[in-house]
N, C-alpha and C positions, 0 to 999 in steps of 0.2 A: 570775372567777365560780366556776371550780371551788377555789378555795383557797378560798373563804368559802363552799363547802357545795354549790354548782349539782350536780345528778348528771350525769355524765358521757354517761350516754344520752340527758338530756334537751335537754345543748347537741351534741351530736353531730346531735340530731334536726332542730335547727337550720339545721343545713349541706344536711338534706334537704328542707326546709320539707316535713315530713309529719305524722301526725295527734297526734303526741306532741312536736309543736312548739309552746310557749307561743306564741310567735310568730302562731301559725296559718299559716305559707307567707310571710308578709306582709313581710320583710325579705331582706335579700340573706344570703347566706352566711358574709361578714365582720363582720358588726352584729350580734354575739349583743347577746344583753340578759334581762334576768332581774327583776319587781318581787321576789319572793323575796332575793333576795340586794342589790337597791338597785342595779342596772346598766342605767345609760341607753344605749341604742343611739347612735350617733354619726353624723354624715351623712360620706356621700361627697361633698358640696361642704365646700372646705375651710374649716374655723375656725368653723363657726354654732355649735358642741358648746361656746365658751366662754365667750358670753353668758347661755348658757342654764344652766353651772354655775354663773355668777354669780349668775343670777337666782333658779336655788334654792338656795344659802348664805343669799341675802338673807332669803327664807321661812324658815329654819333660825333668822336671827337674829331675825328677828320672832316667832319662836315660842320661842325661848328655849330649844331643843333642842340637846343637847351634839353635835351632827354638823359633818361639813366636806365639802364635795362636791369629789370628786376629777377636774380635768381633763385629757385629755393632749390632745397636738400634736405636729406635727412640725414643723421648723425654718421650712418654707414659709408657713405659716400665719401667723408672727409679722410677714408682711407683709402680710396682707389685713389691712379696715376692721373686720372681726367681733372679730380679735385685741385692738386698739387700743380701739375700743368698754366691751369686756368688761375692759380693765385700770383706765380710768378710769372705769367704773363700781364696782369691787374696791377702787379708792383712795379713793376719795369715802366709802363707804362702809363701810370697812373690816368686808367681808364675810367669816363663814369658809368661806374657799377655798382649795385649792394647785392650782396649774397645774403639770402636767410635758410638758416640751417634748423631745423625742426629738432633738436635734440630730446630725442621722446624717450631717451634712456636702454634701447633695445635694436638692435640691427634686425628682425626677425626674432631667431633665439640670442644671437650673442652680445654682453651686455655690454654699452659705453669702454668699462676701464677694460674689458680683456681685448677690444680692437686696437684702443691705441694708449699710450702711456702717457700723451698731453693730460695734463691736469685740467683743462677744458680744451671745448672744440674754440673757441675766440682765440686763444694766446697765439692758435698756427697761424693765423695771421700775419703776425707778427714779424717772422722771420722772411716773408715774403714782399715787406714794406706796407700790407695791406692792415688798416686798424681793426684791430676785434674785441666787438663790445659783447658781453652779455647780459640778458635783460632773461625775467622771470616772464615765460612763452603763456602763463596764464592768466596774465594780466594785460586785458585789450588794451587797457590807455596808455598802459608803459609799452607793449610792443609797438603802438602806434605814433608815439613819441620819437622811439628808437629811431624807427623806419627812417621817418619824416625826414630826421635832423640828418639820417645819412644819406638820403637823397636830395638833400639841399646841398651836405657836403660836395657831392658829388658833381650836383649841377655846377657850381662854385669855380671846379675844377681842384678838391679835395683830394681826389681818390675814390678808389673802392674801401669799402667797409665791409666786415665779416661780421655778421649777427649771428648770434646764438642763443635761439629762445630754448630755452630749457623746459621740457615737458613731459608729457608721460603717454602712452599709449596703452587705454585703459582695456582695448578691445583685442582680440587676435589680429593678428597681420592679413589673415585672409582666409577664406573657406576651410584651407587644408592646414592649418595651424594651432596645433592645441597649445595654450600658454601655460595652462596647467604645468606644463612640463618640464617650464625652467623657471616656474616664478610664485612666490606666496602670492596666497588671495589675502594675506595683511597685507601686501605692497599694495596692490590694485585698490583697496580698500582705504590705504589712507589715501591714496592721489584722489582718486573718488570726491573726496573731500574737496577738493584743489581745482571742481571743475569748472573753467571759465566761463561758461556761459550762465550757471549759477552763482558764480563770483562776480559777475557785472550787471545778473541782477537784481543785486543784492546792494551795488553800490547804484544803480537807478533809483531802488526805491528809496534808499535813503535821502538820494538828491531831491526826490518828489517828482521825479521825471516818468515812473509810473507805478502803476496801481492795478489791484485784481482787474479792475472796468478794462483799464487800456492795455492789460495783457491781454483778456478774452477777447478786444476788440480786433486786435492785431492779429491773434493767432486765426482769428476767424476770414479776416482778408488776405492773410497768406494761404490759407487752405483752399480760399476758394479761388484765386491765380494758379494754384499748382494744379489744383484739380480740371480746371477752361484751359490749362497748358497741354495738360495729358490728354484730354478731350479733342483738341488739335489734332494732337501731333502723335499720338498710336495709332488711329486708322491708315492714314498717309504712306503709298507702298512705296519699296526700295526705290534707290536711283534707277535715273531709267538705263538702258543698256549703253548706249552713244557716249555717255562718261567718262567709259572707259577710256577715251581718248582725248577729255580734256585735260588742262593742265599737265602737258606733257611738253609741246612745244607752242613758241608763238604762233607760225605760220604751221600748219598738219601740212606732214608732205602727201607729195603724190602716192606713193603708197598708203600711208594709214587712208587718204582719204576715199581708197579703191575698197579697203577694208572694211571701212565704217557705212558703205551705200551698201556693201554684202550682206552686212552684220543686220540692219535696219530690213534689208531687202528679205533677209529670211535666209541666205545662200553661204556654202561655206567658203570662205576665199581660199583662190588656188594653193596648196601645198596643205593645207590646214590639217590633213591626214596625215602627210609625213614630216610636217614636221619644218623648220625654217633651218 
């Protein structure tokens, strides 16, 4: 979102669901999304995000618009019904799509080969007409390569394509997750090694594209946008109350709109105690 232009205080506001949240408060924290920049919010049940990119590539191709709708995943996911659903519907109709699958190696605790018995997540592809490439998820310029060429595929009228960046998830899944518990700290320790953001910039400075001066200069003008962003956009209170009835219909009917002079007016509208 913020590469293709979001301001930075307005996805931040996000994270506060407050009154300069596009959002209005109405998502979680993790689920930015933006109509502005073309960013569907994604669900926290796993894998429904990849029928529904199918389903608008398919409008793309009935409209005859040069777009491709971008999905992502994680490894887990290419085992639920949603996943499978949305690849033979991508084949059948050779929609433009690309799917990209995070394979970080770990569903939570369960690892890659005890979920499914494909010898990668790309070859399921295959079976469903859609092509699947595998590329090394730690390498920016070979993912961004991948990407590209399948989204040209795509616009083309290719097809969909099934990426699969192979990766590792160095950190626990979430607050309430000890990794400790299904995994060596040699594993975690060699990937460590493997980390891409140190791996690319490792290959800048070799190019001469930068140097101690233009790291410190850089890190120094990102901290100080994040910092004018949060400065924004934490004081800034919730949505305001009348919200609650946008984006529900075009036209408010006569009811909500008796509701909403109530609601504003301080008063509780008729039944509100018992109930509708």
């Amino acid at each position: 979102m913020l590469v293709r232009g979001f301001p930075l205080d307005r996805w931040l506001a996000q994270v506060y669901g407050n009154e300069a949240d596009v959002l209005k408060g109405r998502q979680m924290p993790s689920h930015m999304s933006g109509r502005s920049v073309n960013q569907v919010s994604w669900s926290s049940v796993i894998g429904p995000q990849l029928p529904q990119a199918v389903g608008t590539a398919y409008a793309m191709k009935l409209r005859k618009e040069p777009h491709v709708a971008l999905a992502f995943m994680g490894d887990g996911a290419t085992s639920e019904p949603d996943f499978h659903s949305a690849m033979n519907f991508a084949g059948v109709w050779k929609v433009p799509c690309v799917f990209v699958c995070q394979n970080n190696g770990w569903s939570i605790s369960v690892p890659t080969a005890k979920q499914t018995r494909s010898a990668t997540i790309a070859i399921k592809g295959y079976a469903y007409g859609v092509r699947g490439v595998r590329v090394d998820g730690n390498d920016v310029l070979a993912v961004y390569r991948t990407v590209k060429e399948a989204a040209d595929r795509a616009r083309s009228g290719g097809g969909t394509t099934l990426i699969e960046c192979v990766t590792y998830r160095i950190g626990a899944h979430s607050s309430s997750d000890d990794p400790t518990r299904y995994r060596s700290n040699e594993e975690v320790e060699t990937w460590k090694k493997k980390d891409p953001v140190a791996r690319f910039e490792r290959y800048l400075r070799r190019a001469d594209l930068l140097d101690d001066a233009k790291r410190a200069t850089m890190e120094r003008e990102i901290q100080d946008e994040i910092s004018a962003a949060i400065a924004k956009t934490e004081p800034l209170p919730p949505p305001r109350r009348e919200t609650l009835f946008d984006d529900v219909y075009a036209a408010l009917p006569s009811h909500l709109q008796d509701e909403r002079a109530e609601l504003l007016a301080g008063t509780p509208a008729p039944g509100a105690h018992g109930g509708h």
